[in-house]
C-alpha positions in Angstrom: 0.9 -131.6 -55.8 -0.3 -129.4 -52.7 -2.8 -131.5 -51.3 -1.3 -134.9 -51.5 2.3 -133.3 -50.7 0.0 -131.8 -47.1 -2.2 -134.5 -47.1 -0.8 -138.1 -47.6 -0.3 -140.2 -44.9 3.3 -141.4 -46.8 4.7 -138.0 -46.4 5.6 -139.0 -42.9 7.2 -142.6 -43.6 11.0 -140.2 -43.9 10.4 -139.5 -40.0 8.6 -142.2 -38.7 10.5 -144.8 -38.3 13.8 -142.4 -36.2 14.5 -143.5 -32.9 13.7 -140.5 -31.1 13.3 -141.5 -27.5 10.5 -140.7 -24.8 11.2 -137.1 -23.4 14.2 -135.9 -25.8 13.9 -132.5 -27.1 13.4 -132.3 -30.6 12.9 -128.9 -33.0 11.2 -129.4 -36.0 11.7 -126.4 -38.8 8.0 -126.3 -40.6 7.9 -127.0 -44.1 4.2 -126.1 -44.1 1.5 -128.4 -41.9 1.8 -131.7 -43.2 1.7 -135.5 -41.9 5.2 -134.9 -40.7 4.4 -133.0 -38.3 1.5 -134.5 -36.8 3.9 -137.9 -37.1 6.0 -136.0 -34.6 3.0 -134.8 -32.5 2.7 -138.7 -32.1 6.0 -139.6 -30.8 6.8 -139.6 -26.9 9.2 -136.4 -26.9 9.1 -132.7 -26.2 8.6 -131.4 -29.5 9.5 -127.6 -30.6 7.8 -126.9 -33.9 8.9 -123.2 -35.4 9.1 -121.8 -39.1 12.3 -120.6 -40.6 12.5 -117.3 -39.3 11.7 -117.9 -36.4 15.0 -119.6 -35.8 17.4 -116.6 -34.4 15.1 -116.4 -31.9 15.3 -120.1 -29.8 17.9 -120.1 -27.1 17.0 -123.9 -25.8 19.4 -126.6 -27.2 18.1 -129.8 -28.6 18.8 -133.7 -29.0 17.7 -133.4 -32.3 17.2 -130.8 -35.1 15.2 -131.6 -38.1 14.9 -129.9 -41.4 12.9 -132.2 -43.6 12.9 -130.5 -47.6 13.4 -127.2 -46.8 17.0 -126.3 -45.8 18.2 -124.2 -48.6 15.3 -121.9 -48.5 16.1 -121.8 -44.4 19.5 -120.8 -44.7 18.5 -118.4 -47.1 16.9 -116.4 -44.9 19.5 -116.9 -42.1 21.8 -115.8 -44.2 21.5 -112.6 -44.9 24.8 -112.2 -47.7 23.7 -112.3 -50.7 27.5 -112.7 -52.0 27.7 -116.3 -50.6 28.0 -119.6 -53.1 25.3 -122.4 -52.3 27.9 -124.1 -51.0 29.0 -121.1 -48.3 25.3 -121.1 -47.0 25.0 -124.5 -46.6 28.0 -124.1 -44.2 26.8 -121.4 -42.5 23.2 -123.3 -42.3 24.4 -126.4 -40.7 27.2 -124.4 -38.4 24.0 -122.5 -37.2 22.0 -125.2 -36.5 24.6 -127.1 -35.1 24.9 -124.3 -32.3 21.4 -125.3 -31.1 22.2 -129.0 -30.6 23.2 -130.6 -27.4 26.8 -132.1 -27.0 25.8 -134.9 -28.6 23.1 -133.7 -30.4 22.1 -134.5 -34.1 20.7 -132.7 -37.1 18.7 -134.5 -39.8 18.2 -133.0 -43.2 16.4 -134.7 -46.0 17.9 -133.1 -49.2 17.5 -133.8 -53.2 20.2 -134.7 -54.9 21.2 -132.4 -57.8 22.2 -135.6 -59.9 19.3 -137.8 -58.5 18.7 -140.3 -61.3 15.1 -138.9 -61.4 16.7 -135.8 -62.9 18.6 -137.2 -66.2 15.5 -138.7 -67.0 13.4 -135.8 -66.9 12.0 -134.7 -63.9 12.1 -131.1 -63.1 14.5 -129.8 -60.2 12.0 -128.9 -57.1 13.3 -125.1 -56.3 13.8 -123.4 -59.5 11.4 -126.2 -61.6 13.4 -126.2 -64.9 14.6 -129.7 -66.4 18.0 -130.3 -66.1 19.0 -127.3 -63.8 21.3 -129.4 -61.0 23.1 -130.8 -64.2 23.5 -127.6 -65.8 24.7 -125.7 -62.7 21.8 -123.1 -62.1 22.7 -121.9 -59.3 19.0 -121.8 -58.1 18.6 -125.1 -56.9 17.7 -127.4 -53.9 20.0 -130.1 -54.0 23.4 -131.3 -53.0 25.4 -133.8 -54.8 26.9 -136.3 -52.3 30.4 -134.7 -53.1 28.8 -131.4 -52.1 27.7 -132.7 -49.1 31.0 -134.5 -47.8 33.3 -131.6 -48.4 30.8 -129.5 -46.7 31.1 -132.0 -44.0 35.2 -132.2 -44.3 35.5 -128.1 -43.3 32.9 -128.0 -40.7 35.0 -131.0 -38.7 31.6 -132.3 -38.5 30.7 -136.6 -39.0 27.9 -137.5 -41.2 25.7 -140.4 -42.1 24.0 -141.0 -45.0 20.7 -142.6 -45.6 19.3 -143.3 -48.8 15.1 -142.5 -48.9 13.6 -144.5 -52.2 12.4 -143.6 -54.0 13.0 -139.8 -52.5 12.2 -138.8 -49.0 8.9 -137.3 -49.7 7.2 -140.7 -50.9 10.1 -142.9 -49.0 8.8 -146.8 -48.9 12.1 -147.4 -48.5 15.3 -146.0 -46.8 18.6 -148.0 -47.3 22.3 -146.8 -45.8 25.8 -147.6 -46.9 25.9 -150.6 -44.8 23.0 -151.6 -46.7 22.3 -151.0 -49.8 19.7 -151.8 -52.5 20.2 -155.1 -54.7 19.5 -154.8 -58.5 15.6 -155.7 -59.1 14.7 -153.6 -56.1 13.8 -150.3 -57.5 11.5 -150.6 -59.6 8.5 -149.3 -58.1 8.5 -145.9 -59.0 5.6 -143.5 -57.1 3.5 -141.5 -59.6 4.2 -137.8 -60.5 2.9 -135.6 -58.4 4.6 -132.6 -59.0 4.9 -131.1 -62.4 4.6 -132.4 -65.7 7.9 -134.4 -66.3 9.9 -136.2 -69.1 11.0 -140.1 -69.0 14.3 -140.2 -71.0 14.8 -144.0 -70.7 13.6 -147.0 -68.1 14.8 -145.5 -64.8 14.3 -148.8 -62.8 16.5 -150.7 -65.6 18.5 -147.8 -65.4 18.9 -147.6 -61.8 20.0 -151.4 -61.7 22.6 -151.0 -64.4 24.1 -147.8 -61.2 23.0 -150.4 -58.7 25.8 -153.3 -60.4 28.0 -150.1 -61.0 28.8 -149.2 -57.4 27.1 -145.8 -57.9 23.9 -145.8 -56.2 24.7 -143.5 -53.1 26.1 -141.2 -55.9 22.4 -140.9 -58.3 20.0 -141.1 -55.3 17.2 -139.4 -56.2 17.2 -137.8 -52.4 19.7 -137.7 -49.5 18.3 -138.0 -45.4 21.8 -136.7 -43.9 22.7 -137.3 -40.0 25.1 -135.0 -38.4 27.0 -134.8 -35.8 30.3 -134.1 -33.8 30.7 -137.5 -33.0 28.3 -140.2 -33.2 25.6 -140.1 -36.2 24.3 -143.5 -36.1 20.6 -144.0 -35.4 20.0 -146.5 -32.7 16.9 -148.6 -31.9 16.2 -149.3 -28.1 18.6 -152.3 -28.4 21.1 -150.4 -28.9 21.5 -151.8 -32.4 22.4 -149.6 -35.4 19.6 -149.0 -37.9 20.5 -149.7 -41.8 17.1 -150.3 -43.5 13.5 -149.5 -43.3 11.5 -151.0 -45.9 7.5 -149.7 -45.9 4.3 -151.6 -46.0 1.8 -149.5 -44.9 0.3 -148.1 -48.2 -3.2 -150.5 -47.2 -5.5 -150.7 -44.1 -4.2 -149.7 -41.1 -4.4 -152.9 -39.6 -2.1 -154.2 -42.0 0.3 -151.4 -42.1 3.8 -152.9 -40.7 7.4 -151.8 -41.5 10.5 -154.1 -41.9 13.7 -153.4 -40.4 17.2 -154.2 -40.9 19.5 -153.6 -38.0 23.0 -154.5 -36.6 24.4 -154.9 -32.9 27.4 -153.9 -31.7 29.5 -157.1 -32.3 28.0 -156.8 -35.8 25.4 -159.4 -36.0 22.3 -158.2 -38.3 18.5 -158.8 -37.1 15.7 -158.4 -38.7 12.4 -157.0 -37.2 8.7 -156.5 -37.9 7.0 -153.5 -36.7 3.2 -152.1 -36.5 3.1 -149.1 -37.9 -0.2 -148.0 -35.6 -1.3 -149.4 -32.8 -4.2 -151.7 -34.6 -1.3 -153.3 -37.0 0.2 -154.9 -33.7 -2.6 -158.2 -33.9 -1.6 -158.6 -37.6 2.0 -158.8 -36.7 0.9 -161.8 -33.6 -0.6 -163.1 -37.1 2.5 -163.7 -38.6 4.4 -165.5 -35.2 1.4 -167.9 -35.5 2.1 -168.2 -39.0 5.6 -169.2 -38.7 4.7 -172.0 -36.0 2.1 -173.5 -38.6 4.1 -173.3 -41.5 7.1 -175.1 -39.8 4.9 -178.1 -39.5 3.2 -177.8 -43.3 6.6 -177.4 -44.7 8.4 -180.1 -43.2 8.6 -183.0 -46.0 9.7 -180.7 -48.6 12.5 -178.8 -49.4 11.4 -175.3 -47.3 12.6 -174.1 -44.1 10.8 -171.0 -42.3 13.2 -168.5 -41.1 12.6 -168.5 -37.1 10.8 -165.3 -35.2 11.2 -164.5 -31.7 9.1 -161.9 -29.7 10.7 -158.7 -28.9 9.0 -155.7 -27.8 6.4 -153.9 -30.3 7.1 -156.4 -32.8 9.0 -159.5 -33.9 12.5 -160.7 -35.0 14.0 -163.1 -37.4 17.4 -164.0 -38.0 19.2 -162.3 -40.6 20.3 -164.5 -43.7 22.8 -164.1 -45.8 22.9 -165.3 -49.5 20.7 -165.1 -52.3 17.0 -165.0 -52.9 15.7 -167.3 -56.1 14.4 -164.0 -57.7 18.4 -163.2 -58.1 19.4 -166.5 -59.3 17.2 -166.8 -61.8 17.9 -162.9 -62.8 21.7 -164.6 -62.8 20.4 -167.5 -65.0 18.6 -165.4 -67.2 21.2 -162.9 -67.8 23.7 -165.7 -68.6 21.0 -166.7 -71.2 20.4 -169.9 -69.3 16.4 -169.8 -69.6 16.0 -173.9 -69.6 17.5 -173.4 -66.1 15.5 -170.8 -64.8 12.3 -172.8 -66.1 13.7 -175.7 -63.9 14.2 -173.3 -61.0 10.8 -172.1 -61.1 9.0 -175.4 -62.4 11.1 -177.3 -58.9 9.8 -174.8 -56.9 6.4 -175.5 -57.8 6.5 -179.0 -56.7 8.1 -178.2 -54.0 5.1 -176.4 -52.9 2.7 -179.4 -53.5 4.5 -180.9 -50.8 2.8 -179.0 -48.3 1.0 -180.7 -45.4 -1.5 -181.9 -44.4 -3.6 -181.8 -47.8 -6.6 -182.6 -49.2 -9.6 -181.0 -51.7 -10.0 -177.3 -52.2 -13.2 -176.1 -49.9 -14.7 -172.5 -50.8 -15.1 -170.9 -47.0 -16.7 -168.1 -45.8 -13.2 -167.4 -44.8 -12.1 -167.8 -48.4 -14.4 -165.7 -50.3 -14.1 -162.8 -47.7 -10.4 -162.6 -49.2 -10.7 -164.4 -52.3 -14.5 -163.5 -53.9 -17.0 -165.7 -54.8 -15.5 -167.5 -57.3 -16.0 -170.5 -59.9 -13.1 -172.7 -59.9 -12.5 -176.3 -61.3 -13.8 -179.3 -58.8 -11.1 -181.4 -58.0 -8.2 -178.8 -57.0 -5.4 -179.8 -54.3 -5.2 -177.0 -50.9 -3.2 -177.8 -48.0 -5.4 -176.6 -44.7 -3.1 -173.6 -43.8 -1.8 -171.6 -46.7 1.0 -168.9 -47.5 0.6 -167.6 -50.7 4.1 -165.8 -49.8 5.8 -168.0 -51.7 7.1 -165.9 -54.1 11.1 -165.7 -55.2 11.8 -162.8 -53.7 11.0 -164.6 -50.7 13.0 -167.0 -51.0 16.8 -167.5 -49.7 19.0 -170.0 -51.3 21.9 -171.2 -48.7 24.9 -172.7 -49.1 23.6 -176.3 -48.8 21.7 -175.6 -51.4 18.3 -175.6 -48.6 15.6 -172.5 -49.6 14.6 -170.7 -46.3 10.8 -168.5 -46.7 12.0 -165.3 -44.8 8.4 -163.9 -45.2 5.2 -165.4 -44.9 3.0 -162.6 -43.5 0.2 -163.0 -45.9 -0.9 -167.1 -44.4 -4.5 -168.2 -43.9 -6.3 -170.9 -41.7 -8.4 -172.2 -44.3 -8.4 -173.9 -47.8 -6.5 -172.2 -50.8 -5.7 -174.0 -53.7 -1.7 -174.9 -53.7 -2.2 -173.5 -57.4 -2.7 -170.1 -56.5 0.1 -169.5 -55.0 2.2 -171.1 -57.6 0.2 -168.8 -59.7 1.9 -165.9 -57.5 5.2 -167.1 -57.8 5.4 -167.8 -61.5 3.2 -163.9 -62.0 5.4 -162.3 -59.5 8.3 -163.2 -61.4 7.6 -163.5 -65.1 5.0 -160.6 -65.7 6.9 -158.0 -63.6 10.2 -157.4 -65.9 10.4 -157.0 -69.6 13.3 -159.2 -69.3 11.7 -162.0 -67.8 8.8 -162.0 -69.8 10.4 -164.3 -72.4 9.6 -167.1 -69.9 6.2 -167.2 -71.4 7.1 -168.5 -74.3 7.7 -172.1 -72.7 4.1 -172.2 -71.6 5.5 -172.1 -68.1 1.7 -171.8 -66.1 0.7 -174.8 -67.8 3.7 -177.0 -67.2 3.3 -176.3 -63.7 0.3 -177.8 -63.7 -2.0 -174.7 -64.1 -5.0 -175.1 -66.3 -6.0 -172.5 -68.6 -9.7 -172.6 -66.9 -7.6 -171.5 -63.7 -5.5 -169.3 -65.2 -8.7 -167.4 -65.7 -10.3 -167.0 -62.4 -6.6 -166.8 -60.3 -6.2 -162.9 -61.6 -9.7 -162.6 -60.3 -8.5 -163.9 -57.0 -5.3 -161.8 -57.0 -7.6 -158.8 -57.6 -10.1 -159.5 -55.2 -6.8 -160.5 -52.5 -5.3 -156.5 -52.9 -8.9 -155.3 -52.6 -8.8 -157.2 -49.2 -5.3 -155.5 -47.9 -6.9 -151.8 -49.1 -10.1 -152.7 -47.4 -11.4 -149.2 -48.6 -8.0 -147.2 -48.2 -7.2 -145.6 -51.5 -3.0 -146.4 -52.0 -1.0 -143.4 -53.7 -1.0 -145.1 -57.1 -4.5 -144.7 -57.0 -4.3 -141.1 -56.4 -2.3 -140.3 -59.2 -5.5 -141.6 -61.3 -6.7 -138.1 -59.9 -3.9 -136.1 -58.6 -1.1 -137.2 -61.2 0.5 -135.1 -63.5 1.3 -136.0 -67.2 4.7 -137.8 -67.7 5.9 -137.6 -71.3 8.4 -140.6 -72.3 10.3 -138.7 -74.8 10.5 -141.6 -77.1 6.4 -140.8 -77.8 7.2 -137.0 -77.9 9.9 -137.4 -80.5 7.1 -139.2 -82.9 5.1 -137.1 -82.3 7.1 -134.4 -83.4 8.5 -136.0 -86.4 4.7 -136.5 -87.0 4.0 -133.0 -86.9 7.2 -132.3 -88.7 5.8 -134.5 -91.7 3.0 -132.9 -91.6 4.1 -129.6 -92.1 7.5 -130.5 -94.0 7.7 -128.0 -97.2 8.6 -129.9 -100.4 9.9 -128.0 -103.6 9.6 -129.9 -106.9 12.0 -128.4 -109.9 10.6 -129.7 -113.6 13.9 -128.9 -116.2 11.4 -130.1 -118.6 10.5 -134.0 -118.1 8.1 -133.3 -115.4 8.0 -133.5 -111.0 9.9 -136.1 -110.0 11.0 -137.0 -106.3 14.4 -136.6 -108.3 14.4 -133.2 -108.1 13.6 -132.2 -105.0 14.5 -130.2 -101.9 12.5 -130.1 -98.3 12.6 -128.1 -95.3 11.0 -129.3 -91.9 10.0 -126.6 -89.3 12.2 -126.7 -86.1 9.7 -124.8 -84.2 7.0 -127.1 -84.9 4.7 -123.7 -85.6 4.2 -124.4 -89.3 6.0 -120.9 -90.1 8.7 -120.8 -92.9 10.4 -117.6 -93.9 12.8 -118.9 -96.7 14.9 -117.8 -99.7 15.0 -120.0 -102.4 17.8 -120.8 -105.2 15.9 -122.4 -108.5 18.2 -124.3 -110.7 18.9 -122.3 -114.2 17.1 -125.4 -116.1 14.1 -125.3 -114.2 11.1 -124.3 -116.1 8.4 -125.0 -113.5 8.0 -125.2 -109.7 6.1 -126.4 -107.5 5.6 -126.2 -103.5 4.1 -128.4 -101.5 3.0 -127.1 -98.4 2.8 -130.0 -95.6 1.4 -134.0 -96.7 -2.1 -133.3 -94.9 -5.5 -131.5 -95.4 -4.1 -127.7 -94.4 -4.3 -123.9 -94.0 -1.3 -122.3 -96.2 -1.3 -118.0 -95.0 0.9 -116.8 -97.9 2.6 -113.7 -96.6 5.6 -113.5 -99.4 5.8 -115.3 -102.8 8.0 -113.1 -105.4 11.1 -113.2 -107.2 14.1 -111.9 -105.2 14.6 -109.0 -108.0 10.8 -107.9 -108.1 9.3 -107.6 -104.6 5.8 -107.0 -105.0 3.4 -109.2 -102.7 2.5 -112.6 -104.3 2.9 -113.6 -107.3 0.3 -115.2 -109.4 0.2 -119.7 -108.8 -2.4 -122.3 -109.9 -3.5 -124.5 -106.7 -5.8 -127.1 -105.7 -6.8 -125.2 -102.9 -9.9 -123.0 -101.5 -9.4 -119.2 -101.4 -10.6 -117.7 -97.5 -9.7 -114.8 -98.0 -6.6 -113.0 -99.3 -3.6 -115.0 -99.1 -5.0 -117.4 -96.9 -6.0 -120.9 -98.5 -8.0 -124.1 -97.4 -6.1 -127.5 -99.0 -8.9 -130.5 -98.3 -6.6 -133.1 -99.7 -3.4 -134.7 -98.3 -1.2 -133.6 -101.2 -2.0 -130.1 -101.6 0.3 -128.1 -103.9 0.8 -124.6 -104.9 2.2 -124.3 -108.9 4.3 -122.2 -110.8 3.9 -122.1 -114.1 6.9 -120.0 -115.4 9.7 -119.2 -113.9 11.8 -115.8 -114.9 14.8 -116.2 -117.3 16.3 -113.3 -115.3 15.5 -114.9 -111.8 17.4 -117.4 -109.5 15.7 -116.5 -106.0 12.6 -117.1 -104.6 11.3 -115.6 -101.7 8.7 -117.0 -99.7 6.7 -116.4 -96.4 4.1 -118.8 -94.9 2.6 -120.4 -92.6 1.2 -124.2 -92.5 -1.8 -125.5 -90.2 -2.5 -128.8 -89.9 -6.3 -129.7 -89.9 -8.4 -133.6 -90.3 -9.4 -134.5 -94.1 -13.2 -134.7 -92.8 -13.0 -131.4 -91.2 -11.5 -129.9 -94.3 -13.7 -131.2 -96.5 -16.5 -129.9 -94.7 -15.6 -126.2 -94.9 -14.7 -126.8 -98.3 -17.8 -127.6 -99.5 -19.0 -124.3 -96.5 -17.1 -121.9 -98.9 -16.8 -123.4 -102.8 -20.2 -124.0 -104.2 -19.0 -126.1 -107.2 -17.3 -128.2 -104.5 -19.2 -131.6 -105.0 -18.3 -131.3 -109.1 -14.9 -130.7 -108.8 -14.7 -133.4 -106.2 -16.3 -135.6 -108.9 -13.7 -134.4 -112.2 -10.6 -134.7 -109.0 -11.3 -138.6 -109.3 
């Protein structure tokens, strides 16, 4: 993970958006160069950048202190007593950085959770890199739980605020707070592994809806950015308004990169803002106002309303809405099994959309196929002049009188786009991206909205072609985990495949009392360690006059280390096989029931003992040394069938 965790531009989205003003001091403890750093370079403040232990040695006092990942192994070299509980250093660590704050002065720690969700699913903890250790109370951990945190918190006498980076703060595109927090359907786009190799237990975005409904997201986030203080902890924007949500849309071009802000004032009203990320974003934020005034006018004899914007400085505002967004009524509908209804909900949107004005017949621009590609779509197609292909549910408010208000329309275009295309979105946006919702398709729901199947074949095309636009050469994260990714194991796959190899190698006994093998009389063993080796004492029944062992239900190597009678232990006793001798005790099976054969058994023995070990190899390639090492090979292949 080293050079995407140094590298990646993302790494500095869980500093980026604070409000540190122009000329505050501002220490920043080094967790290695990386883009958070050189984020902080950026900012308009008197920045102090040390490594751990260098901290005894500053005397200055600061507006802000900032420990992003890295505060447990800080503390531990502060602290110097080996006898303290993780707890007890934490204490001490925030009590000694707390001594190099200002009166009003805050610290900021990003911290993992110990029961992050991420964690029962499989990942492995970030300090000690074992699965499972914050559950299991290794001591040698990173993370806090939130409980941890607040009683820390309680004995200090110290005020705390928590934030909640998704989906942890080392890949944040989002950060929500308890005064707003995430909505079921929200978190389900999970960054790539970049760390270790991990497990996936179960769905963790269906799994982190289910904590979502539960009340009990603050409690399984994945990570923790804490604010503390003496007093005030709240993180205020130059408006002197309270910040509560950052959402991130800057995995593209630069010149698209914009983040989305949810903040409230002090009589408690909520805004929304739109802010460049970089200076070059700020024209494609002016895009959007433009939008909004166009779309007013193209919207106006159908059901739509355009959620208002209004100037501010650096970026733009829109008024903060209240109620529910299609997406969640038709999750409601659908989870109430109500699927006619949510094929009404979608199918009404869809001509809502055709309402849009003025309109005429689709015209490939320039303008067009610089976003869209060159491509062949049927004559005849409806496209209002200005277009939003925003339209998506999500999108979408649904207020009390029943109106739907668009509350984002950043991606709109001045020329011709089929209207169909951006039902297309809607109806893909919200069918194809849920298991759950994905029974819609049984009520050929594209079609009946007036999609034909020759479009339903180029519009992917066009979807395609439109990301390619936004990336305009940038490679995105989820790209880099094609190349930087590390293997992710869904343990429903790894539990096949070991009862695979378990199959494989399973050791079957057959007891004839004198009418022959049946599956009647039988007794397996399967190989816990999965290593083939079996070291086993056997009890034959008194009747049983011959045995036989079959070693695995595939073309294997059998080593025979032990095979005698529990009274007489002398090496192996004589069998019959159809196998191929190697060498001593060690036999090649080139059939997929290979058997090892007892002819007699001892009237005066009840115990076998046995020693061996089982290797699993392919039919073809046992077949080939086979016929390597037994020169008669091809005629007793012949007299086998």
């Amino acid at each position: 993970m080293d050079d995407i965790f140094n590298t990646s531009y993302l790494r500095s989205n869980i500093v980026s958006w604070l409000p540190l003003k122009k000329g505050e001091d501002v220490l920043y403890i080094r967790n290695g160069v990386s883009p958070i750093e050189h984020k902080l370079h950026e900012k308009p403040i008197n920045l102090t950048v040390i490594p751990p232990e260098m901290c005894k040695k500053i005397k200055d006092k600061f507006d802000y202190v900032i420990c992003i990942g890295n505060f447990v192994e800080t503390t531990e070299i502060l602290c110097k007593d080996s006898t303290k509980g993780r707890l007890s250093q934490a204490s001490f660590g925030i009590a000694f950085f707390m001594e190099m704050l200002k009166e009003n002065g805050k610290l900021i720690l990003a911290l993992e959770n110990k029961l992050g969700l991420k964690y029962w699913c499989g990942a492995k903890e970030e300090k000690s890199r074992n699965y499972f250790a914050g559950l299991e109370q290794d001591p040698d951990i990173s993370g806090f739980s939130r409980k941890e945190l607040c009683e820390i918190l309680q004995k200090t006498g110290l005020q705390g605020r928590f934030y909640y980076p998704f989906p942890d703060y080392r890949f944040a595109i989002s950060v929500y707070s308890d005064d707003y927090l995430p909505k079921t359907g929200e978190l389900r786009d999970q960054v790539g592994n970049f760390d270790e190799e991990r497990l996936t237990m179960f769905d963790e975005g269906m799994a982190m809806d289910t904590l979502i409904e539960e009340g009990l997201f603050p409690t399984f986030s994945n990570s923790y950015l804490l604010v503390i203080g003496r007093d005030d902890v709240s993180l205020e924007n130059k408006k002197q308004e309270n910040i509560l949500y950052i959402k991130f849309s800057n995995d593209r071009h630069e010149q698209y990169n914009i983040l989305t802000g949810i903040t409230e004032d002090r009589e408690g009203r909520r805004h929304i803002h739109k802010l460049p990320d970089s200076g070059r974003s700020m024209i494609h934020i002016t895009h959007i106002e433009r939008a909004c005034l166009e779309l007013v006018n193209a919207y106006k004899e159908s059901r739509f309303l355009v959620n208002r914007y209004r100037v501010r400085e650096g970026g733009m505002e829109l008024e903060y809405l209240t109620g529910r967004t299609l997406e969640e009524e038709a999750d409601r509908l659908l989870e109430a099994g109500e699927e006619e209804c949510v094929l009404k909900l979608i199918l009404d949107v869809a001509e809502e959309l055709k309402k849009f004005k003025p309109s005429g017949r689709f015209d490939m621009s320039q303008d067009f196929i610089r976003v869209f590609g060159k491509v062949n779509l049927p004559s005849g197609l409806m496209a209002p002049s200005y277009s939003s292909i925003d339209c998506i549910l999500p999108n979408i408010i649904l207020g009390e009188d029943e109106s739907w208000t668009l509350i984002d329309y950043e991606w709109s275009f001045e020329f011709s786009i089929p209207i169909n295309f951006t039902i297309y979105r809607m109806i893909h946006y919200y069918v194809e991206t849920s298991p759950q919702r994905q029974v819609l398709r049984k009520y050929d729901i594209y079609q009946r909205a007036g999609i034909s199947q020759e479009e339903m074949e180029v519009y992917p095309l066009m979807e395609e072609a439109f990301q390619n636009y936004i990336l305009s050469g940038h490679v995105p994260l989820r790209k880099d985990y094609d190349f930087c990714g590390k293997p992710v194991y869904h343990v429903r796959r790894v539990l096949n495949e070991i009862q695979e190899t378990e199959r494989k190698q399973a050791l079957t006994f057959y007891f004839d009392n004198g009418n022959g093998f049946s599956e009647q009389s039988t007794k397996s063993y399967r190989c816990e360690a999965l290593d083939g080796v079996y070291d086993l004492m056997i009890r034959i029944p008194y009747s049983t006059r011959r045995l036989r062992i079959d070693p695995g239900n595939e073309a294997v190597t059998v080593e025979i280390k032990k095979l005698h009678w529990y009274g007489n232990p002398k090496g192996v006793i004589k069998f019959l096989s159809n196998g191929h001798k190697l060498k001593e005790n060690l036999y090649l099976f080139d059939t997929r029931d290979p058997n090892i054969l007892l002819e007699s058994i001892p009237e005066d023995e009840e115990v076998l003992v046995l020693e061996l070990k089982i290797e699993t190899m392919s039919l073809e390639a046992a077949e080939w040394l086979a016929e390597k090492i037994d020169r008669k090979y091809r005629l007793k292949k012949r007299l086998r069938k």
